[in-house]
LUMKOL-245229 format. One record per residue: x, z, y of N, C-alpha, C in turn; residue in one letter. Coordinates in pm, whole numbers, padded with zeros to 5 digits, always signed. Layout:
BEGIN
XZYXZYXZYa ...
This chain:
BEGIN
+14093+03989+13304+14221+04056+13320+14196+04205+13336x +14250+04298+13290+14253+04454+13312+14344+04464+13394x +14206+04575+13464+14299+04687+13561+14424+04704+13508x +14553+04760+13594+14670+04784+13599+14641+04977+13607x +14544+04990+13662+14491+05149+13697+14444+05216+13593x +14522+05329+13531+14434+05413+13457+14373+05538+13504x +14305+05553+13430+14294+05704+13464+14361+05825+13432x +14402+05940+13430+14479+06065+13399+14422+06073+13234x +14296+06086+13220+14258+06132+13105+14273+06033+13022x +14282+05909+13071+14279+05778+12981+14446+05780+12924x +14492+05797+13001+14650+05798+13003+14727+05905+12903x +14617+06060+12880+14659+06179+12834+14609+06119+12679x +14475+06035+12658+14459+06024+12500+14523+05940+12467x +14603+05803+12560+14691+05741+12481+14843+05758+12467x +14858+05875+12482+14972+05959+12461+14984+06037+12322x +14838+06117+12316+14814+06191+12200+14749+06136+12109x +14733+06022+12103+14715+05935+11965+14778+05930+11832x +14931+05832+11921+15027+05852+11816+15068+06036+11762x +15051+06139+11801+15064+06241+11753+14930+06238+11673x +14860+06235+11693+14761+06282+11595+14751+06148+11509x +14766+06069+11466+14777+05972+11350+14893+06040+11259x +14988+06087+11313+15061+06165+11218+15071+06327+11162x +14961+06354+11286+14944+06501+11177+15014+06581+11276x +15083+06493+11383+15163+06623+11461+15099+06703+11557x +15148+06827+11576+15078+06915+11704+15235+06965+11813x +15157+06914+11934+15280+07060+11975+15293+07205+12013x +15384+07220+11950+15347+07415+11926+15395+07448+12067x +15507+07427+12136+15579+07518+12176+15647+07400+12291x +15625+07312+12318+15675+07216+12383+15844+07225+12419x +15944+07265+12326+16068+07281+12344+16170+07193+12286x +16084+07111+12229+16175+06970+12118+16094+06819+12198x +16154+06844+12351+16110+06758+12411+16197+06616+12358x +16141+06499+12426+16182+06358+12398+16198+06333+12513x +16314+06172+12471+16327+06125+12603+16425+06169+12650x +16492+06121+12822+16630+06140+12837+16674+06279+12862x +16581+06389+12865+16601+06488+12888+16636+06589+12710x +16604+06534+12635+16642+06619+12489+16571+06740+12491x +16663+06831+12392+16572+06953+12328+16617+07064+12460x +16580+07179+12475+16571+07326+12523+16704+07332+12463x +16816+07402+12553+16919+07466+12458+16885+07565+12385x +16764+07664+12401+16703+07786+12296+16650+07662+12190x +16598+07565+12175+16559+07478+12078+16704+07384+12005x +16757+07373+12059+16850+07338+11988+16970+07464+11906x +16973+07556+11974+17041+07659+11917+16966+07710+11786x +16847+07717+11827+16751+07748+11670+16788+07624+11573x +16783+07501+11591+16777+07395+11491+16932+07495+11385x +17043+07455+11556+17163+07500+11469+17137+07607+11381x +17100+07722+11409+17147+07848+11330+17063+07781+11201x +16945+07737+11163+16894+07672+11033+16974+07601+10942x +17008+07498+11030+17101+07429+10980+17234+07499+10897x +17292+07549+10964+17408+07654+10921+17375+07701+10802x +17258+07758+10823+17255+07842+10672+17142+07801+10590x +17075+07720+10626+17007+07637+10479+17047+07487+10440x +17092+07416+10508+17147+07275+10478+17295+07280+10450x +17302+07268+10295+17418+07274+10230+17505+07124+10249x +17464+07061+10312+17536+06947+10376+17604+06960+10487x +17529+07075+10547+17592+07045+10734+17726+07140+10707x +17823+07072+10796+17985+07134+10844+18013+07260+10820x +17931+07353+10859+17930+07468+10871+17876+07525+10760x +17803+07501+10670+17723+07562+10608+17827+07671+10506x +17945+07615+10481+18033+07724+10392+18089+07873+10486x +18070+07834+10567+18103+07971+10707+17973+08042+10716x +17842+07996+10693+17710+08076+10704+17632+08093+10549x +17586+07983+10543+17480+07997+10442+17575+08049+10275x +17657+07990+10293+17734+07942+10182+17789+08125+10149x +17808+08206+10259+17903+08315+10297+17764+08431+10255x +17635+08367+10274+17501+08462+10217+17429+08510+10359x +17497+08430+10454+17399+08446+10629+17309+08386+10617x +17167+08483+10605+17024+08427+10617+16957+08426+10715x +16873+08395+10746+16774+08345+10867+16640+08457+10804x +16618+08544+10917+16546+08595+10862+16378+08555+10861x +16280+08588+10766+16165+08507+10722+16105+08500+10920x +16059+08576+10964+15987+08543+11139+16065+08425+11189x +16192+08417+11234+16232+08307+11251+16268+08202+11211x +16266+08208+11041+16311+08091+10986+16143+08022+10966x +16079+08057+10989+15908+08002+11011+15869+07976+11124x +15927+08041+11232+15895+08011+11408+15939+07990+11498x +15972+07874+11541+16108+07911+11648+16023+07965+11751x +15914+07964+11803+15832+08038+11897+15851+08228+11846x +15863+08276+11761+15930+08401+11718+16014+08443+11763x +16134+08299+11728+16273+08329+11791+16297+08355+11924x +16212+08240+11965+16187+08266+12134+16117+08404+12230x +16036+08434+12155+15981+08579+12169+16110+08688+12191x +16150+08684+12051+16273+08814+12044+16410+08776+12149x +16403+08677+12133+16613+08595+12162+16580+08565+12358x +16446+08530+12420+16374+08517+12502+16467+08402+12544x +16504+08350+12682+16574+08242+12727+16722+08212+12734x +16780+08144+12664+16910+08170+12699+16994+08131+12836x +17073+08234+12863+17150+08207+13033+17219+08164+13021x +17237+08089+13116+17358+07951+13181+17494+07981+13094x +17557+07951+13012+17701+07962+12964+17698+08061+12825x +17590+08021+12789+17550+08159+12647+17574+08024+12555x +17557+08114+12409+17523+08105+12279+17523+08158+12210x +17400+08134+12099+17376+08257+12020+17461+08286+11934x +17499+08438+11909+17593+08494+11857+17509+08591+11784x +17587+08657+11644+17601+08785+11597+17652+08831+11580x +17591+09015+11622+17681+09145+11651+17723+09119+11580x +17719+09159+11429+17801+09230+11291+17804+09043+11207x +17912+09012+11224+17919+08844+11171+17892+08809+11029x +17898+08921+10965+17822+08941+10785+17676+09003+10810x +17582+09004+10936+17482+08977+10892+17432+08902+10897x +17242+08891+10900+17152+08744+10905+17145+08757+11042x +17075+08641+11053+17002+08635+11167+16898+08692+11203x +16910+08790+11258+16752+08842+11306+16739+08891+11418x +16646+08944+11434+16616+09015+11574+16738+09129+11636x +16807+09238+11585+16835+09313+11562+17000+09303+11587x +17043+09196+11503+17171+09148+11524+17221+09006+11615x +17135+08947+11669+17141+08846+11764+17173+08926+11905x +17249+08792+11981+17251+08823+12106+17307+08705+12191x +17266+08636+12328+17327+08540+12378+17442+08579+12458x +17572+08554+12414+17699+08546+12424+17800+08492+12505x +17856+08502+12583+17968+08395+12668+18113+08382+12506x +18131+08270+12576+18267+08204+12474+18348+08335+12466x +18369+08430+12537+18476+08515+12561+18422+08634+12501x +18284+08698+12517+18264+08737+12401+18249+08714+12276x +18246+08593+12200+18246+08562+12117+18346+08526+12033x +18526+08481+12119+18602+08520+12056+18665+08635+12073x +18583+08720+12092+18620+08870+12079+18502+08865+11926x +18433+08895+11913+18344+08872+11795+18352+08753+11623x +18468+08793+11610+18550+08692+11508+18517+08827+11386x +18576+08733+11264+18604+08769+11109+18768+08833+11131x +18856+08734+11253+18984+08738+11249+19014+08831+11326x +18937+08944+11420+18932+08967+11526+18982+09108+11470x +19117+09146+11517+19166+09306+11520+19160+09384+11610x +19085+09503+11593+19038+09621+11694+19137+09732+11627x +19155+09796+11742+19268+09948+11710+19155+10031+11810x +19141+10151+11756+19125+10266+11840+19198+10368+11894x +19250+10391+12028+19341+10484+12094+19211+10609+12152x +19284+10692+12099+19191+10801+12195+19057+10803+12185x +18981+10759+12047+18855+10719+12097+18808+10606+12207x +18880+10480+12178+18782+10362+12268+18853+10266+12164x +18777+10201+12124+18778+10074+12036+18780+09947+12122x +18876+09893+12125+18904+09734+12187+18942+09642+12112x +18966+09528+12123+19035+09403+12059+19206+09411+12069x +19275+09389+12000+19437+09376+11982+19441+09312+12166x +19367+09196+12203+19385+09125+12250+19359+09215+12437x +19265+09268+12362+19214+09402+12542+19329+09448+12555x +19335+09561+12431+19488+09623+12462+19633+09548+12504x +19632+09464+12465+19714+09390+12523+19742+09354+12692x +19597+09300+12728+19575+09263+12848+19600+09372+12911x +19566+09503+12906+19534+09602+12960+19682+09672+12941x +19746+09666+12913+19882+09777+12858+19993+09637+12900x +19963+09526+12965+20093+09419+12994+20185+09360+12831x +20116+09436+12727+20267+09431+12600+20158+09308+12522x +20263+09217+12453+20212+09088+12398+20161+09092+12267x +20062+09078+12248+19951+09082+12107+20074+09113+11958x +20188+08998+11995+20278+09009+11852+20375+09166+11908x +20396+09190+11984+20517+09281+11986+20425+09410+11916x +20297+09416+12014+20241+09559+11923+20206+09510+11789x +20113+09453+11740+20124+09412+11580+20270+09431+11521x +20387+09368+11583+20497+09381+11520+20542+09579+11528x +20502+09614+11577+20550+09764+11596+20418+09826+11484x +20333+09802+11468+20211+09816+11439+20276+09865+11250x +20350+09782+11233+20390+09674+11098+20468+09791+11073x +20570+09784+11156+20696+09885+11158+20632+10065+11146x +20521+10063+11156+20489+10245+11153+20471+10263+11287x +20441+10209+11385+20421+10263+11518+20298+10310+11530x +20227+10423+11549+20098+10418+11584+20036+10341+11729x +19884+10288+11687+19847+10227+11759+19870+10273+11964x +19880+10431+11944+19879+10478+12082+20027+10441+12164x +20095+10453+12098+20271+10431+12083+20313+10293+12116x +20232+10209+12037+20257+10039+12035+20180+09979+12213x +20105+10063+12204+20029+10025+12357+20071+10079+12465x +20160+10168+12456+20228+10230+12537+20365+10282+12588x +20437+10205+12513+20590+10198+12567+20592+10007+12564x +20635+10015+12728+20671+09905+12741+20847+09868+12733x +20803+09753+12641+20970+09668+12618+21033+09666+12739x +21199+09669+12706+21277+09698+12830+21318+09551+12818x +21360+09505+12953+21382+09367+12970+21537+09325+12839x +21488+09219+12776+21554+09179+12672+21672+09137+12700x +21800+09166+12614+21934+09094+12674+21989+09102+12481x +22120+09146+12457+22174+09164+12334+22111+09196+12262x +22045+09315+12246+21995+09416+12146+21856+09423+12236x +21768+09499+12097+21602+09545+12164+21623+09671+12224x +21606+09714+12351+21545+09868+12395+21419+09901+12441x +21418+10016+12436+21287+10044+12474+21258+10146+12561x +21192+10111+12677+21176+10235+12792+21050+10327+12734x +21097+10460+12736+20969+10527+12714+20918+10659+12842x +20832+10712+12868+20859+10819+12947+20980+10905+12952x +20995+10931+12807+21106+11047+12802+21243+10998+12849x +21266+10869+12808+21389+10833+12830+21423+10780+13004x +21319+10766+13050+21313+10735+13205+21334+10903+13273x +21278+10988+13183+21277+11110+13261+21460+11191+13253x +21485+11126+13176+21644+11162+13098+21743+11100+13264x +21716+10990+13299+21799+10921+13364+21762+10969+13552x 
């Protein structure tokens, strides 16, 4: 009958067996197995590949399909990726700055959801005064509702104008409070 007892080292080559009958090595230990799964930096790399070289996957007409490449260091390493992109923090994902470029070092960055739908194709920025925001900042920031300035926007209002006269409480007709006319009364 055999021992029930192994040893550490006995235990470590019959682990690395089945890897080496197939040729495998591990590079980077981040595509773990078992109930614990991949690294979210390892799974975020699979994704961005996926996206833009597998003309099957969901996405691929939003990336690959659109001419978003993976650039050659990381599309050869995810240990590369990991180098440049380093760990991602609690509530991230990887995002890019400029959304028509590749992936690379340069234009990556780990993201909260909220920056990222600030970081859209759909995403309208106005500049007042020199500061560039989202339709959606100015909004927040000036109390007036994303459609009323777009709708004034439409009408010839300049962007400084649309962010800055607030609607007078609605009844029959539209008015509009502005400095001047508060200073009138």
């Amino acid at each position: 009958m055999r021992s029930s007892k192994r040893s550490p080292k006995m235990m470590q080559q019959q682990l690395l067996r089945p890897l080496e009958r197939l040729g495998r090595r591990l590079v980077h230990g981040c595509a773990r197995s078992g109930f614990r799964g991949k690294t979210p930096e390892y799974s975020s790399y699979q994704n961005m590949l996926a996206r833009c070289l597998n003309e099957n996957h969901s996405q691929f007409v939003y990336y690959g399909a659109r001419g978003i490449k993976v650039c050659d260091r990381w599309r050869n390493s995810f240990v590369s990726f990991l180098d440049d992109m380093g760990n991602r923090p609690e509530g991230t994902s990887l995002d890019r700055i400029n959304n028509d470029g590749n992936y690379e070092p340069g234009n990556c960055r780990w993201a909260t959801k909220v920056e990222q739908a600030y970081n859209r194709r759909c995403t309208r920025f106005l500049t007042i005064q020199g500061e560039t925001l989202t339709l959606a900042q100015w909004s927040s920031i000036s109390k007036i509702s994303k459609l009323t300035i777009v709708g004034r926007i439409r009408k010839g209002w300049t962007p400084a104008l649309a962010v800055s006269v607030r609607p007078a409480r609605r009844g029959r007709g539209v008015k509009y409070q502005s400095e001047s006319s508060n200073e009138a009364q």
